[in-house]
C-alpha positions in Angstrom: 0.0 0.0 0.0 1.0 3.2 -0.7 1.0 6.1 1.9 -0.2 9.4 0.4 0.9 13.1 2.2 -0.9 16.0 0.9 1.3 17.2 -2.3 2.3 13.8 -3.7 0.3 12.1 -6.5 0.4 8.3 -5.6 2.8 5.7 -8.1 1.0 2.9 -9.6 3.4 0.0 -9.0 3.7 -2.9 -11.4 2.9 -2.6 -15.1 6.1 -3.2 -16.8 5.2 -5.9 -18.3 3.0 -3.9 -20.9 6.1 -2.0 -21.3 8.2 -4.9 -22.3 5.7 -6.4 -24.5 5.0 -3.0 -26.1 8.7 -2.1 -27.0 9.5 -6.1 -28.0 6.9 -5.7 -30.4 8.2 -2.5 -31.8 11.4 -4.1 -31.9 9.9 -6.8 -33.9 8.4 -5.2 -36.1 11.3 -2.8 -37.1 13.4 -6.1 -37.5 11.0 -7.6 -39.7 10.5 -3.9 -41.7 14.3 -3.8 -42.0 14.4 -7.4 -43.3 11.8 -7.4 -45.7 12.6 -4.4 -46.9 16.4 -5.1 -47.8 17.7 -2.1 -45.9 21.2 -2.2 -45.6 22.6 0.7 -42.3 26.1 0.9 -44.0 24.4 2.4 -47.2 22.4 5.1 -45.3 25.2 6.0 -43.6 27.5 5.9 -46.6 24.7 8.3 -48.5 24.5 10.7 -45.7 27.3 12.9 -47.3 25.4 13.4 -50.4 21.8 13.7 -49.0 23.2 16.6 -46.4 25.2 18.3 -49.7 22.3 18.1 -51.8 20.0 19.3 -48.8 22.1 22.3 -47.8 23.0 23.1 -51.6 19.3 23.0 -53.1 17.5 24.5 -49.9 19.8 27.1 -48.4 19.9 29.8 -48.8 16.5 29.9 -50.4 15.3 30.9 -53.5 13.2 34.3 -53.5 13.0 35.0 -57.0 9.2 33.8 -57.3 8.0 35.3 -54.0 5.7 37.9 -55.6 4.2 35.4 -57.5 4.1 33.1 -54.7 2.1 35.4 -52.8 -1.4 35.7 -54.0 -1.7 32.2 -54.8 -0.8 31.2 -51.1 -3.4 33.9 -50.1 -6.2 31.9 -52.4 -5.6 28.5 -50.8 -5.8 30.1 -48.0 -9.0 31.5 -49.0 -10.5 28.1 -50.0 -9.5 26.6 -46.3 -11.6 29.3 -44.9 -14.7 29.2 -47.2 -14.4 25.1 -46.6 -14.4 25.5 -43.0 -17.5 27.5 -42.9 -19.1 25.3 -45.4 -18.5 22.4 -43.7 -19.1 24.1 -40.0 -22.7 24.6 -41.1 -22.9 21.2 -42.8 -22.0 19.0 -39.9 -24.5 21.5 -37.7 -27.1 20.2 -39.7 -26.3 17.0 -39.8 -26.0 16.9 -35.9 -29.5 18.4 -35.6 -30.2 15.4 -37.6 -28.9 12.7 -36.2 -29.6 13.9 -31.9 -32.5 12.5 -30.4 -33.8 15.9 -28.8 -34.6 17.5 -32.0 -35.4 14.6 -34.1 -38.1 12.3 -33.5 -37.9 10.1 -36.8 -35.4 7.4 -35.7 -35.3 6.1 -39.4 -34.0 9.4 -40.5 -31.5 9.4 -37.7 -30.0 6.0 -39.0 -29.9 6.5 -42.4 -27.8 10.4 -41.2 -25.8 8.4 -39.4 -25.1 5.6 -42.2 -24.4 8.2 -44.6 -21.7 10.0 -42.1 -20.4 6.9 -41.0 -19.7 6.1 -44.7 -18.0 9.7 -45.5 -15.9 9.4 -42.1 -14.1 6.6 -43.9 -13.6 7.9 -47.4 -9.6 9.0 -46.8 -9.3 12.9 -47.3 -7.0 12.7 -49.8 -9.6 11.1 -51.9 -12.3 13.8 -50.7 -10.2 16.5 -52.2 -9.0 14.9 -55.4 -13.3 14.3 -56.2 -14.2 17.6 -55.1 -10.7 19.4 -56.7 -11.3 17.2 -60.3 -15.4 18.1 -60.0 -15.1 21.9 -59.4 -12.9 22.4 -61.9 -10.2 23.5 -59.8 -7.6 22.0 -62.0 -7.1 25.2 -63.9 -6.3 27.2 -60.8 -4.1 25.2 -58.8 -0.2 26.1 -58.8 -1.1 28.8 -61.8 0.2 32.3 -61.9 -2.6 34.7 -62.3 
């Protein structure tokens, strides 16, 4: 048993064992990664040289040439992230109106909202914005000088 004073937060004692098995199967799995994957250290480390070259050589100091181009195009994606966060702010506020209890009586209606946001919940995002960037035509704005 563990005596408490008045400014000490008591230590659970025990549990290491989930610790061991946790980091063993980390271990294991970066083994079998590294296996299966042909990896070999002594090539990394040989290539180090020529990835920090290239790094330091291609991204320092930076390019600025483009900036004033750079700059109203950053401004309109961040334009789109704002109008899609209000969009879909008042979209999901429906659809929780829909799918509580309290405000919705029709419990048929309430499991077919629920269906329908269980199935986009699982639809990646990357795949939500290639649909909706390939069906509104943004295809023509993105990366284009104006």
């Amino acid at each position: 048993m563990i005596m408490r004073s008045n400014n000490q937060i008591p230590i659970k004692q025990g549990g290491s064992s989930k610790a061991i098995i946790t980091v063993t199967a980390l271990l294991a799995a970066s083994i079998f990664s590294i296996y299966y994957l042909e990896l070999s250290f002594i090539d990394m480390v040989m290539g180090l040289p020529n990835f920090l070259m290239f790094f330091f050589q291609k991204f320092f100091p930076a390019n600025l040439e483009n900036f004033r181009e750079y700059i109203p195009l950053v401004i309109d994606t961040l334009g789109y992230a704002v109008i899609a966060t209000y969009i879909s702010s008042l979209v999901a506020f429906v659809l929780g109106i829909l799918i509580s209890e309290h405000t919705n009586k029709f419990k048929a209606l309430r499991v077919f909202v629920r269906g329908f946001i269980s199935i986009l919940r699982n639809i990646p995002f990357i795949i939500w914005g290639h649909y909706w960037f390939i069906s509104l035509e943004l295809v023509a704005l993105s990366a284009s000088s104006p």
